[in-house]
C-alpha positions in Angstrom: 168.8 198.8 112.2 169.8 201.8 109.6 172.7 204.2 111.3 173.1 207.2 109.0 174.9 210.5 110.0 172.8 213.6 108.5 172.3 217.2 108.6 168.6 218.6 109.4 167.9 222.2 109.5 171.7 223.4 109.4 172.6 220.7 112.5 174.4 217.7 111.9 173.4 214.1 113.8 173.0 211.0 113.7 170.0 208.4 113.8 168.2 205.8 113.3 165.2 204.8 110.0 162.3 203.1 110.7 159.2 203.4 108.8 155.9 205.4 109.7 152.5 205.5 107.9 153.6 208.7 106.3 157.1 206.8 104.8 160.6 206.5 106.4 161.7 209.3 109.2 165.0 209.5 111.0 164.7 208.8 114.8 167.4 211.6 116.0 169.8 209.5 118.4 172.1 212.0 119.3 169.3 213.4 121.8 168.8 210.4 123.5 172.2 209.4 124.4 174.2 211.2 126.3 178.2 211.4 126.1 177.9 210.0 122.4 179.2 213.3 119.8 178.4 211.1 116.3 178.0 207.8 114.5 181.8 207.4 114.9 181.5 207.9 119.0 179.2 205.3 118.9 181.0 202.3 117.8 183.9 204.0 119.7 181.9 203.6 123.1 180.4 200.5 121.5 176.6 201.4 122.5 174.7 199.6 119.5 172.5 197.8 122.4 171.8 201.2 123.7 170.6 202.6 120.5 168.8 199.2 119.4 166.9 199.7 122.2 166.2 203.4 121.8 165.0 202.6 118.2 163.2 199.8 119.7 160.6 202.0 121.4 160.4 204.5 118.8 159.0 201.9 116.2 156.0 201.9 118.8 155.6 204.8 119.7 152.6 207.4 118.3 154.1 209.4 115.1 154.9 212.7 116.0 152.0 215.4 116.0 149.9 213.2 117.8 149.1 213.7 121.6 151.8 211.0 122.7 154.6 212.8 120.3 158.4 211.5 119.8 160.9 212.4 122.8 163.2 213.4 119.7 162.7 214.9 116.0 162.2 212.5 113.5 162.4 214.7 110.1 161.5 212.3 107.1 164.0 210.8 105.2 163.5 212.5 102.2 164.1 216.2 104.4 167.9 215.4 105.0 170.8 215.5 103.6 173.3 212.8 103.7 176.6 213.0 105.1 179.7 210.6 104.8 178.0 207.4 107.1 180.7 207.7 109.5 182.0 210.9 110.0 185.5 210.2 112.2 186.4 206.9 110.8 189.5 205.1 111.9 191.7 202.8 110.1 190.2 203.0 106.3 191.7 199.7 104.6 191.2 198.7 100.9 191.4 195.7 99.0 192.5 195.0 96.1 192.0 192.3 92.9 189.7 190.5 95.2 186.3 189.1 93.0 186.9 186.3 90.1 188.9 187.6 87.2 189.7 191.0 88.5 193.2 189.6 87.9 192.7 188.8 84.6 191.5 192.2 83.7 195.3 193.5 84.4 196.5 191.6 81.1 200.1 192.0 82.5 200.3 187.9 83.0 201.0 187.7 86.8 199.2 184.9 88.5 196.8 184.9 91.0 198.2 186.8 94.3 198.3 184.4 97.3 197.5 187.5 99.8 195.3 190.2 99.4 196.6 193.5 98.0 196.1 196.1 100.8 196.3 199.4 101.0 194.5 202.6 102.6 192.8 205.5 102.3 192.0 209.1 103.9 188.5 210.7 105.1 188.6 213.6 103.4 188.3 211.0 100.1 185.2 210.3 100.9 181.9 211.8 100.7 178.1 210.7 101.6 175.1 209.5 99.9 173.9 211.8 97.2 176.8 213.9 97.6 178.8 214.7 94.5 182.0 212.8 92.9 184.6 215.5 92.0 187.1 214.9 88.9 190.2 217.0 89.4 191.1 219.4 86.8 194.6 217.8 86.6 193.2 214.3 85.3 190.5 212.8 84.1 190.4 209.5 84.7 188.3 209.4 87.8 187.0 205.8 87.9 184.2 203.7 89.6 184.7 200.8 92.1 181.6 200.0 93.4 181.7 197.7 97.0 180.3 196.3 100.5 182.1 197.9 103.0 182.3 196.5 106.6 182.6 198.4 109.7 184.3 197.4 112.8 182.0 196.9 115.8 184.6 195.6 118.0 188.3 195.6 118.4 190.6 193.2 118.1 194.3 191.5 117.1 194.8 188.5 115.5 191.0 187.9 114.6 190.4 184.3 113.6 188.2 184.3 110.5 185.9 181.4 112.1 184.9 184.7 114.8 184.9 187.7 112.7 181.6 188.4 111.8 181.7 189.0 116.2 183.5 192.0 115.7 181.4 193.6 112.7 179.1 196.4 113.8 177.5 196.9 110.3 177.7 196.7 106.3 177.5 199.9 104.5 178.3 200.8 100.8 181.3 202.0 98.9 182.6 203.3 95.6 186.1 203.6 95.8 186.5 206.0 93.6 190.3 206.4 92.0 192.4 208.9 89.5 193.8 206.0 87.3 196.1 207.4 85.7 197.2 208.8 89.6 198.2 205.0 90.4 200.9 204.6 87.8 203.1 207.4 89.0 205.9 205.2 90.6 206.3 201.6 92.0 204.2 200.4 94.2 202.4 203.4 94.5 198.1 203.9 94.5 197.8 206.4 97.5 197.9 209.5 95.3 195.2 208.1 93.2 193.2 206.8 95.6 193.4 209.7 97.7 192.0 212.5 96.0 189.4 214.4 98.0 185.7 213.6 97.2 187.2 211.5 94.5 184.7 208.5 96.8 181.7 207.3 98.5 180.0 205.9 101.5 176.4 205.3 102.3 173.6 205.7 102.7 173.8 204.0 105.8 175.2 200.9 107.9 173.1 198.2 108.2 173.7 196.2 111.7 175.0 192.7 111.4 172.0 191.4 112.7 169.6 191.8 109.8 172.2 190.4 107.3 172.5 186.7 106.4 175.1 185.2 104.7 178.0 187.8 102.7 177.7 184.7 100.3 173.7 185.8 99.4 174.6 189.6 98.9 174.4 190.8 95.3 176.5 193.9 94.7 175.7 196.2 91.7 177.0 199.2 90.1 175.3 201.3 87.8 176.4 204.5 85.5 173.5 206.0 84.5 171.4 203.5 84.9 173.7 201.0 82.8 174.8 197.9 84.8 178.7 198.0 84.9 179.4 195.8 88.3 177.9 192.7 89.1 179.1 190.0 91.7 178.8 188.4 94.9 181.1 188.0 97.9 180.9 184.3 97.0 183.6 184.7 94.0 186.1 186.6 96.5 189.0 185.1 96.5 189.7 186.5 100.3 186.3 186.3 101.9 185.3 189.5 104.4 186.3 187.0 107.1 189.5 185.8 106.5 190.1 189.9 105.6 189.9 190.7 108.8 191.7 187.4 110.2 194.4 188.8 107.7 194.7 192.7 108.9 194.4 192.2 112.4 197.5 190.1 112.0 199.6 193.0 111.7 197.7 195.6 113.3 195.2 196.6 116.1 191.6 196.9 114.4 189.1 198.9 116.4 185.5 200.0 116.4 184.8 202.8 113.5 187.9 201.4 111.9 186.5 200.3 107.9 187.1 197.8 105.2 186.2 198.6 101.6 186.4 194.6 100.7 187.1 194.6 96.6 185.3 195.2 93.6 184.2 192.9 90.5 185.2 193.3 87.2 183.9 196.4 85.1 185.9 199.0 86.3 185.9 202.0 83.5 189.4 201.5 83.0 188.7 197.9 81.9 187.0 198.8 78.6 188.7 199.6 75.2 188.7 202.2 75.6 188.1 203.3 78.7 185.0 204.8 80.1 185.9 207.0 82.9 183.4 209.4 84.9 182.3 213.0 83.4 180.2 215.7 84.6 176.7 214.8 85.1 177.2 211.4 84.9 175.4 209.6 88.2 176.8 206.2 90.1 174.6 204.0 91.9 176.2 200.7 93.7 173.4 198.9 95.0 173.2 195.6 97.3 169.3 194.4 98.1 169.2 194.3 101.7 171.8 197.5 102.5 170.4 200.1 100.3 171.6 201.6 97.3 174.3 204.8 97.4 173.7 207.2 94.4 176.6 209.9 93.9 176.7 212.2 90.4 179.8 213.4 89.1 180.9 216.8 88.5 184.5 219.0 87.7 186.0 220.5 90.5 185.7 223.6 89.9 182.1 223.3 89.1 180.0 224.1 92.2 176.4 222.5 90.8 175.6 219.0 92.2 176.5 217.4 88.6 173.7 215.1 88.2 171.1 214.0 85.4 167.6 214.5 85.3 
C-alpha cells in the first residue's frame, strides 16, 4: 500500500494509489475514516488495518463515473500535488557515515566509528515530492544525500533489532539535503546545516512493510540531472535499519510518525575535487525499485519559480 499526503483542488488529504484502467488515482482516505486529521494521525492512532481494508475495496470497486461510483474522490495521480509524506512527523533522527567507505571519504584518518553518528532534524527542513530544494542566499553549498527512510508504525523502548521490522509502518524516501559549509561552524555541531528550511526531501510516498522484502535487496540511487551520483544497498551499512532502531530506542521513547533517515553512500557533492554542490535548475532524483523515485529541483531562495530543467 502507497500513503501519500496531497493537496487536490486547494484541500489537503491524504490517501491511498492503486491503479485503474485510466492509470494510477488517489483513493481519498481522509473521507472514510473518521477521527483521523492526516497521514501523521494515522500512524498516531495506529489504523493501517483500517485503511488497508478501505483500500482493499476500492481496488474492486467500478472506477468512478460509472453507475456504481467511488464512496470518495479519487483524482488521478498526475492531478495532485505532493506534499511532505508526513505532514506532523515526530522524532526526525539521522544517521550518519553509515554505507561502506563513507568514512573513508572524510580523509581526516579516524577509524571506523563503533556506534552510529546520530543526530536530528526539524519539519520545516523538509519538503515533498516534486517540491523545490532551496539554496540560501548566505551559502552555497547546499548538498545531496539521497536515502531510505523508515517510518515508525509502532512505539517502543529498548527495541531488540531481531523484532524491529514489527514496529515499522512503511519505507519512504529521503534526500537529506545539508548547507556544508553550515556543519563546520563549531564542534560537534551539524544542526545549523542540516536545518535549513526546504534545504530537504521526503516522498513520494510510504510504502507499507508488507510489500517490502529484505532492506538487504533494496538498491538506492541518486541522480543529478539524470547523472548517477549515489549508488548502494542497505547490505554495506555498517548499522543495519534494525539494529538502528535497537540502538535509538535505547535512549529514548520511539513512537508512531516518529522517522529515521538511515545513511547515505558515498557520492555526496562535497566528496568531489572539487566539489559539485546544487545550483538553480538543477533536479535530484533518489530512487529505490520497489518505493518509488522522489524528484526535487533546486532553486535560490529568493527565486519564486519551481527551479527545474526541461
Amino acid at each position: 500500500m502507497k500513503l501519500l499526503s496531497y493537496s487536490h483542488d486547494g484541500r489537503s488529504s491524504f490517501g491511498a494509489v492503486i491503479g485503474s484502467p485510466e492509470g494510477d488515482v488517489v483513493v481519498d482516505l481522509s473521507h472514510q475514516l473518521d477521527g483521523v486529521l492526516d497521514l501523521s494521525d494515522l500512524l498516531t492512532q495506529r489504523r493501517l488495518g483500517e485503511a488497508r481494508a478501505i483500500v482493499a475495496e476500492a481496488s474492486h470497486r467500478t472506477p468512478a463515473g460509472s453507475d456504481e461510483a467511488a464512496p470518495s474522490p479519487r483524482p488521478a495521480l498526475t492531478d495532485i500535488t505532493f506534499e511532505r509524506t508526513l505532514p506532523r512527523p515526530g522524532k526526525i533522527f539521522c544517521i550518519g557515515v553509515n554505507y561502506g567507505g563513507r568514512n573513508a571519504e572524510y580523509r581526516d584518518g579516524q577509524n571506523e566509528p563503533t556506534k552510529p553518528s546520530v543526530f536530528v532534524r526539524f519539519p520545516s527542513s523538509l519538503v515533498g515530492h516534486e517540491q523545490s530544494l532551496v539554496r540560501p542566499p548566505e551559502s552555497h553549498q547546499l548538498d545531496y544525500e539521497g536515502e531510505i527512510v523508515a517510518v515508525i508504525g509502532a512505539g517502543g523502548r529498548r527495541i531488540p533489532a531481531a523484532t524491529a521490522r514489527e514496529h515499522i509502518a512503511g519505507l519512504t524516501l529521503g534526500n537529506e539535503g545539508t548547507i556544508r559549509d553550515w556543519v563546520r561552524h563549531a564542534k560537534f555541531n551539524v544542526t545549523q546545516g542540516k536545518n535549513w528550511d526546504a534545504s530537504g526531501s521526503i516522498g513520494p510516498w510510504m510504502v507499507t512493510l508488507d510489500e517490502i522484502g529484505p532492506f538487504d535487496e533494496l538498491e538506492l540511487t541518486t541522480r543529478v540531472n539524470g547523472e548517477r551520483r549515489q549508488h548502494d544497498t542497505p547490505a554495506s551499512m555498517a548499522y543495519p535499519i534494525e539494529y538502528q532502531i535497537e540502538y535509538l530506542s535505547t535512549f529514548c521513547t520511539l513512537e508512531p510518525g516518529d522517522i529515521i533517515f538511515t545513511g547515505t553512500p558515498t557520492g555526496a557533492g562535497a566528496r568531489f575535487d572539487p566539489p559539485r554542490f546544487l545550483e538553480p535548475g538543477d533536479v535530484v532524483e533518489v530512487e529505490v525499485p520497489g518505493i518509488g523515485e522522489l524528484r526535487n529541483g533546486v532553486r535560490d531562495e529568493d527565486d519564486p519559480s519551481r527551479g527545474e530543467r526541461g
